[in-house]
N, C-alpha and C positions, 0 to 999 in steps of 0.2 A: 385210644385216640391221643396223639400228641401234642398237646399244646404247649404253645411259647408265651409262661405265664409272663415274663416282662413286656414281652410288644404287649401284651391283652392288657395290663394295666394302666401303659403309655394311652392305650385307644380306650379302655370303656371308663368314665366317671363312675366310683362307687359310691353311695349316697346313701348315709345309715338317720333312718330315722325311726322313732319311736311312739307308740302310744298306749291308750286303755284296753283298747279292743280292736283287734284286725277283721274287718267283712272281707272274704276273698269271692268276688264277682258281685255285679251291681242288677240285677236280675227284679222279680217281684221280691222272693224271700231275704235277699240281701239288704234292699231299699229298705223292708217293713222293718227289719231287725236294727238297720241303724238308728231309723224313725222313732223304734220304742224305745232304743237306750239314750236317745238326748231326751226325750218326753220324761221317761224315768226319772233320768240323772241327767240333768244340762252340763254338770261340770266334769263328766266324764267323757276323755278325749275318744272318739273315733273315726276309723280312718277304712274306706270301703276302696279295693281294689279290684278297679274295672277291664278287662281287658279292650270294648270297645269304649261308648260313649255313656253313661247311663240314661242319658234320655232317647235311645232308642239301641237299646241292647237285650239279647234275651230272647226268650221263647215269646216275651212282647212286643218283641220291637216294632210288627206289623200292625197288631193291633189284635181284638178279641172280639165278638160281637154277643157274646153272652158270658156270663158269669155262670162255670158250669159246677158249681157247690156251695151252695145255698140252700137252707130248708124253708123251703115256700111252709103255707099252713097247711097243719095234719105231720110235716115230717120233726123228727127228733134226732138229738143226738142218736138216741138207740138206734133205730129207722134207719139212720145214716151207713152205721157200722152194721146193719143188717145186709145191705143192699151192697155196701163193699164186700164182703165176704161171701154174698152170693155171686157175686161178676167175677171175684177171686178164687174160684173153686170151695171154699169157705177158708182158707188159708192166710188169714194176714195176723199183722201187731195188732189185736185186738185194744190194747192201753192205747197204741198211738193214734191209731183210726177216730177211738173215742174223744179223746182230747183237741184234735182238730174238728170232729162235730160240734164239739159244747163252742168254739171261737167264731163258727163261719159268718152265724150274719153278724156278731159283732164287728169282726173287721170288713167285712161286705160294708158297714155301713161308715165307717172308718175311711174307707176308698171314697164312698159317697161324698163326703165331708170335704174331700180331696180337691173334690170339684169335677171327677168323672159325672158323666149325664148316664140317668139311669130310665128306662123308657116304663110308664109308671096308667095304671089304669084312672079311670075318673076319680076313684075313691082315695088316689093318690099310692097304692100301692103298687110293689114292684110288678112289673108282667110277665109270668110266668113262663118259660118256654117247656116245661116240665116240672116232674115233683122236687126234681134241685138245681132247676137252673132259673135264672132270669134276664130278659132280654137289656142290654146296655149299649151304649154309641159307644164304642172300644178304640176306634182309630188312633187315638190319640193317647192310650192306656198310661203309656209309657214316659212320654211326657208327665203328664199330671203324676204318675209316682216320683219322676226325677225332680219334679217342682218343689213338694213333698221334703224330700233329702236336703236340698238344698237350703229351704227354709230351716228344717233341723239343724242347722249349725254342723252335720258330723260334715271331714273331710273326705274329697275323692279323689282319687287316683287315676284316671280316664287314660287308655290306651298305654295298659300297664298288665303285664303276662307274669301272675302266679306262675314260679318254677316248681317249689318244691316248701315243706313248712322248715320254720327251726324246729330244730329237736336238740335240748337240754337237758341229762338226766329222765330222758322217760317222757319230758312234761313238753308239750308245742307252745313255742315262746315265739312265734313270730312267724313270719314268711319272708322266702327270698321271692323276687322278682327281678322283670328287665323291663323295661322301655319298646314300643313295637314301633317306634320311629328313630330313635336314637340310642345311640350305642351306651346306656346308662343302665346300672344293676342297682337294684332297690334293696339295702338289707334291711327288714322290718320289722324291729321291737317287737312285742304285745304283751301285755297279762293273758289274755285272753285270744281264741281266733276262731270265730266261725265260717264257716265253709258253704257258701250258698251259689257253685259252679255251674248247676243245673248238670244235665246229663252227659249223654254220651252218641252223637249223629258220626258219620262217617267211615264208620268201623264194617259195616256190610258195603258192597256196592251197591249205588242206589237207582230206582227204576230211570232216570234220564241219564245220559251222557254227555259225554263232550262239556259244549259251554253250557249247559244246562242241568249237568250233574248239581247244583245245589237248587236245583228244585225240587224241593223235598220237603216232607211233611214237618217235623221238627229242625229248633233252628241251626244248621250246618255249621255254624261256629261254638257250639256247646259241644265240645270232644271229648268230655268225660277227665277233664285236667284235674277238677277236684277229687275223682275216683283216685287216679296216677298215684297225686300226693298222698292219699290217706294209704293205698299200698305200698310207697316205699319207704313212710313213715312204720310201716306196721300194725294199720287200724282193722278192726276186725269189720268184715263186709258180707254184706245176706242178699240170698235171693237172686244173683245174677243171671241166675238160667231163668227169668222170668223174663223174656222178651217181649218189648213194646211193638207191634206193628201195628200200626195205622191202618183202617180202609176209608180209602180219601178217591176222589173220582182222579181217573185217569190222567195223565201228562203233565197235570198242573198242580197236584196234591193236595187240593181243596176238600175242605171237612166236609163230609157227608150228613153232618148231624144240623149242619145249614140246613139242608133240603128234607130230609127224615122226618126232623122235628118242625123243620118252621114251615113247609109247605105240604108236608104228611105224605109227602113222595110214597108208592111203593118200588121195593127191593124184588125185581124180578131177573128169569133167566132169557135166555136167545131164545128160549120156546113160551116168554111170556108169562111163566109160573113162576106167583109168589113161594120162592121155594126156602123160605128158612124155616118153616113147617116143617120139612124131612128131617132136620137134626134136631141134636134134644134140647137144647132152648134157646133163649135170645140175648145172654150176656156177649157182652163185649168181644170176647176169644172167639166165643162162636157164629158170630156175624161175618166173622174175616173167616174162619173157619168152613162155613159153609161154603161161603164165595168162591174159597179155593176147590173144595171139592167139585163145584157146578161145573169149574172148568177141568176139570181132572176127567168128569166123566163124559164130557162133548157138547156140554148145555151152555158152555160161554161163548161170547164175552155178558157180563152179568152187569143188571144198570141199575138207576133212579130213574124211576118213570113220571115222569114229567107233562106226559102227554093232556093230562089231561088237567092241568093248570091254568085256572084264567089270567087272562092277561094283566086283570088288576093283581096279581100279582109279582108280573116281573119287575118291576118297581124296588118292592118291601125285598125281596130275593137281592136285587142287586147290590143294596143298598147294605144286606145283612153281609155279604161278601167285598163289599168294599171296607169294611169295616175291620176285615181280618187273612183275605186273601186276592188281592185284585186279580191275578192272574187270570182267575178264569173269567173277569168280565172282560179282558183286553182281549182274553179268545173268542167270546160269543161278537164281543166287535168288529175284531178281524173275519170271521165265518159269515159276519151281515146277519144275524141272525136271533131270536129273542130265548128267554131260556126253556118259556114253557110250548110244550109242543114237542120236546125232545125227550129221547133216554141217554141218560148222563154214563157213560162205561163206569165203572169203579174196578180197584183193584187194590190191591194191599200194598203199601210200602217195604220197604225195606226194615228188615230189624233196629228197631234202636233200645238203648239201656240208659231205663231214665226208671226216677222212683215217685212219679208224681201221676204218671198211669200205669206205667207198670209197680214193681215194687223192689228195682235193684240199687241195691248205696248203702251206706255208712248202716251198721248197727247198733243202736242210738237205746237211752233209756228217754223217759217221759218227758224231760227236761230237754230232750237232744244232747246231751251230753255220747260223745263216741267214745268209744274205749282209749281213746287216745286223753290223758290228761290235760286240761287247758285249751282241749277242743271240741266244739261246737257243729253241726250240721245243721239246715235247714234247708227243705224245697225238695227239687231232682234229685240229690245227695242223699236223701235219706231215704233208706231201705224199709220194708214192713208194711207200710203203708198209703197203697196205692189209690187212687182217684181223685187225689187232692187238687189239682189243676191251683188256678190263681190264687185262689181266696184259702185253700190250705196251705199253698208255699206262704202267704201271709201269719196262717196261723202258728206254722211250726217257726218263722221270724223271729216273732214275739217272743214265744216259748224259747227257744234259743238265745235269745236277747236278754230276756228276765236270767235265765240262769248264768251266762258270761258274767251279768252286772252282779248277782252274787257272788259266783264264785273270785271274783278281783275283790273283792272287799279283804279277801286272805292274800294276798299277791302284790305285798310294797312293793315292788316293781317290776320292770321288763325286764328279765335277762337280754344280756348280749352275748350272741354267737362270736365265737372265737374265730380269731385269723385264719388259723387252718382251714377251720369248715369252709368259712366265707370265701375260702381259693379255693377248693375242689367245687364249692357251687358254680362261681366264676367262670373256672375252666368249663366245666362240664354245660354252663349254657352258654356260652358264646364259641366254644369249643367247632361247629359248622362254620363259622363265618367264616368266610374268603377262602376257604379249604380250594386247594386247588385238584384233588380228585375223590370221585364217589358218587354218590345219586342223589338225587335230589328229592324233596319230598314229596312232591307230585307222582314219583316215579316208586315210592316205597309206601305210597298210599293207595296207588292202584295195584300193588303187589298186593297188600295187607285185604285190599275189598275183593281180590279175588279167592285169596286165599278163604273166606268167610264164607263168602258167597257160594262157593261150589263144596266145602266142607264143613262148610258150620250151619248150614241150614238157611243159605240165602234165597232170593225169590226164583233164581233159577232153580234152586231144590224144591219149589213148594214148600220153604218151611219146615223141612223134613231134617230132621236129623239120626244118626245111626251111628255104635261107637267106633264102627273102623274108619266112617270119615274122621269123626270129633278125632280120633286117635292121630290121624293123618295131619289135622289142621293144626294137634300141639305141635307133631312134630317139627312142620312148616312154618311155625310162630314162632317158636325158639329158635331155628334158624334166623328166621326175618328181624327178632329179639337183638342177635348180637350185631348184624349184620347194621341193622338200624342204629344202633347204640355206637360205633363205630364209626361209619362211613358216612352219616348224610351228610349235604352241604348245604350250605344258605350265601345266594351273590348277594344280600343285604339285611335289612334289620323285619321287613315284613317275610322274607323266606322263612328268619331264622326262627319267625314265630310259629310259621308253618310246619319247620321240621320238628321243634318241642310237642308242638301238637300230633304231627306223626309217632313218634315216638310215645305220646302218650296213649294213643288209643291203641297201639300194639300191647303194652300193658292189660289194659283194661280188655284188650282182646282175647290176652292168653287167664286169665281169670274167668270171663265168661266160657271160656272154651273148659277149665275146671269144672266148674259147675256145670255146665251141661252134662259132662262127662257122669258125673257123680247122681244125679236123679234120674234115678232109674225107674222111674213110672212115665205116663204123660199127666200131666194135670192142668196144664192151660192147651187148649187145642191151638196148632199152629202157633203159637208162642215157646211152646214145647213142646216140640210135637216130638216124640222119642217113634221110629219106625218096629225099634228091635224090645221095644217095652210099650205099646200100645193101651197098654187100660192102665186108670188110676188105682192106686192102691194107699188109699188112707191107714190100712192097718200097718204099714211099715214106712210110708211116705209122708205121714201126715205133722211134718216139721219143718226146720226153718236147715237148708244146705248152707254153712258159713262157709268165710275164709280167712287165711291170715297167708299175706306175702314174708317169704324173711329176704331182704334186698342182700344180703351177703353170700344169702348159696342160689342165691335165683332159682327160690322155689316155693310154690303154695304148701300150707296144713289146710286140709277139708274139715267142717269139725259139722257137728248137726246139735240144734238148738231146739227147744222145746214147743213144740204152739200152742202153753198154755199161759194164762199170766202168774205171775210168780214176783217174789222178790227183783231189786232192783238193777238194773245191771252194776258189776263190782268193777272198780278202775281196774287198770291193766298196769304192770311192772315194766321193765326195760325188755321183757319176755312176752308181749300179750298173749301168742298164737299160744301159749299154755296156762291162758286163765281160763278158765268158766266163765261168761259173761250169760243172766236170765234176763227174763222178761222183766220189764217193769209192772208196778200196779196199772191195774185196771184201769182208775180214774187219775187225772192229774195231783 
């Protein structure tokens, strides 16, 4: 790509600033982690960089209507990391899982504090919706955390697009950014940078189209940017072929575990049989899992039976879904029609790669610390350790937070990125603007979800994957790789955010397509569903599939990690993809 770096100087304001500690996205785990390090340390500067707004940004932005990790009484930290690892095939970070058990109702109660409404029995105690969940007024989630931040004195950065980290010697000194309104490039200091992006939506095609393509179960503007960054920094990354899919009811992508749990719905087929009985049990993979089957073999479309719901309940129903997805009440509006008495269709979402129910991102020791020096993860971002939803992207915050605010205590100050860098960053993101030929990203995004979709195990495959597609879909990614890297365009500053985003989940595309390629068992059903290696095999698979990008030969190292605990992960050199990185301890 050619760029005319004088006009680009003429036209973008460069703007260098400086701090303690860099949050890049404003999400729950980015909020909680700025919260703990003014609470900590008030005289240590930090600065949280938001792509949209922070008080309603994120997988919160809509709202939550239960707290789904929390140990009501009888459950334990152990209990907790029981029950992950059995919904996990038993395969996770056993250290990290733990260490967000022993935090949850602490910061459960933290949120409290907050001013979130917590919906509470006579005796004053939380109301249980399950062994770890509890019912909460949510609509407002996101507020009350951005209130939160704002009280803590850290600064923000609102409707500002992480491009890429500094890199100084090995060590991440900072972040570049741009502006998604104005033509201005952010170069940004830090001792420190944790990374709380949340996941990665848009990378499959997803079940609606058209103007309705971002109806979707996870939130569409989490593209998996902080994944991008940590691969072409060179961070080592775990687990990517553990795909997230949703089963969320039909058209509107409404959680299922509203009606499941709160109204005890049953899970039946077109012929009326509760049929998740036939498979071999009822963890999470296998819920979506069956679903797909029922329809595989003729017994769909598959529902939430409703029928038989009194009325006094569509009320409490309504109310639990306005709380975190209205969609479907505007549709029972528009149908004229009330919820119970009906069967709800369901079906599985599209793939997404997130590490807060699945388990794919950064691989991190106990602290969060990534292989990356001076870099921090917490939330979606962080790999190993799946079902963490709100109240554990809270917990690993914290944990991330405490260790930044140590580790600057050795870090007199921010390095500054060099002129050089700062003009190839420059170029290379505003590089689309006003291009006058190429595709746009609209147009290199519907490439990218089809490519996925019909080779990498999208919902027109069933989920299915086999390695002469996966082999197909590199092929096609690395095309689409240069082609994108090259040619997109942007007619202004919200395109241009668009096509960074494109480009990023192309990335984070051909990585997941690595790993998939690379586990060669099944072990999450429909998550990974392998056609041409159908059984689990613990005696040869029973590890952790890493990776390391090298950004100069545009190319992954697969490397395999241990699933046992063990010492602590060891930093990484200007070489990571050739350290050994272990487990951390057990307990924090």
């Amino acid at each position: 790509m050619t760029v005319d770096l004088e006009a680009l100087r003429k036209q973008v304001e460069v703007i260098r600033l400086s701090t303690d500690i860099a949050i890049v996205g404003g999400g729950a785990a980015g909020c909680f982690a700025a919260v703990t390090v003014k609470e900590a340390s008030p005289a240590t500067d930090v600065l949280v960089i938001e792509k949209a707004h922070v008080k309603r940004s994120g997988c919160l932005a809509a709202g939550v209507n239960a707290i789904n990790a929390y140990l009501n009484p009888g459950e334990t930290p152990e209990s907790y990391l029981e029950y992950v690892k059995k919904d996990s095939a038993g395969l996770v970070r056993e250290d990290l899982v733990y260490s967000i058990g022993e935090r949850l109702n602490r910061v459960t109660g933290k949120l409290e504090s907050w001013g979130l409404p917590f919906l509470k029995d006579k005796e004053g105690r939380y109301r249980p919706r399950g062994k770890r969940s509890v019912e909460i007024i949510g609509e407002a989630i996101k507020p009350v955390i951005a209130s939160a931040l704002e009280k803590s004195g850290a600064r923000v950065l609102n409707r500002t697009v992480a491009s890429n980290y500094i890199v100084i010697n090995g060590r991440v000194a900072g972040v570049y950014a741009f502006s998604a309104r104005e033509k201005k490039f952010y170069v940004i200091s830090a001792k420190a940078v944790i990374c709380t992006t949340g996941g990665a939506a848009g990378i499959y095609r997803p079940n609606n189209d058209g103007s309705a393509r971002h109806k979707m179960w996870y939130c569409p503007f989490n593209v998996g940017t902080g994944f991008a960054m940590g691969l072409r920094a060179g961070a080592e990354m775990t687990t990517f072929e553990m795909r997230f899919i949703a089963l969320r009811v039909k058209d509107v992508l409404s959680p299922t575990g509203t009606v499941a749990q709160g109204v005890k719905a049953r899970q039946i087929n077109a012929l009326g049989e509760e049929y998740q009985g036939r498979y071999k049990d009822f963890s999470t993979p296998m819920r979506l899992y069956a679903t797909v089957e029922e329809n595989k073999a003729g017994r769909g479309p598959c529902y939430l039976d409703l029928t038989h719901m009194p009325d006094s309940d569509n009320i409490r129903l309504k109310e639990a879904y306005l709380n975190m997805s209205p969609g479907i009440i505007l549709k029972w509006a528009d149908e004229e029609t009330e919820p119970n008495g009906r069967l709800l269709e369901i079906c599985g979402s599209e793939p997404y790669i997130v590490g807060g129910h699945g388990q794919a991102g950064y691989w991190v020791n106990t602290e969060r610390k990534t292989t990356l020096e001076g870099l921090f993860a917490a939330g979606d971002v962080v790999g190993g350790a799946p079902k963490k939803y709100v109240t554990g992207c809270f917990a690993e915050g914290e944990m991330a937070a405490l260790a930044a605010l140590e580790y600057i205590s050795g870090v007199p100050k921010a390095a500054e990125a060099g002129d050089g860098e700062i003009t190839a960053e420059l170029a290379r993101v505003f590089g689309p603007l006003g291009k006058q030929h190429g595709h746009t990203p609209d147009e290199y995004e519907e490439r990218l979800q089809k490519i996925m979709d019909e080779y990498a195990g999208g919902i027109s495959a069933n989920y299915e994957l086999c390695e002469p597609k996966l082999l197909k879909a590199r092929e096609f990614l690395n095309s689409l790789s240069h082609n994108v890297n090259g040619d997109i365009t942007a007619i202004d500053m919200h395109e241009l955010m668009k096509a960074h985003e494109v480009i990023d989940r192309v990335l984070v595309a051909r990585a997941l397509v690595e790993h998939l390629l690379y586990r060669k068992e099944t072990r999450w059903r429909s998550y990974q569903e392998r056609l041409d290696y159908p059984a689990r095999d613990d005696k040869k698979w029973f590890l952790f599939v890493n990776s390391v990008y090298d950004l100069k030969t545009d190319s992954f190292k697969i490397m395999e990690r241990p699933a046992v605990p063990g010492p602590e992960p060891v930093k990484t050199g200007p070489r990571p993809a050739e350290k050994t990185v272990r487990l951390g301890d057990l307990r924090p």
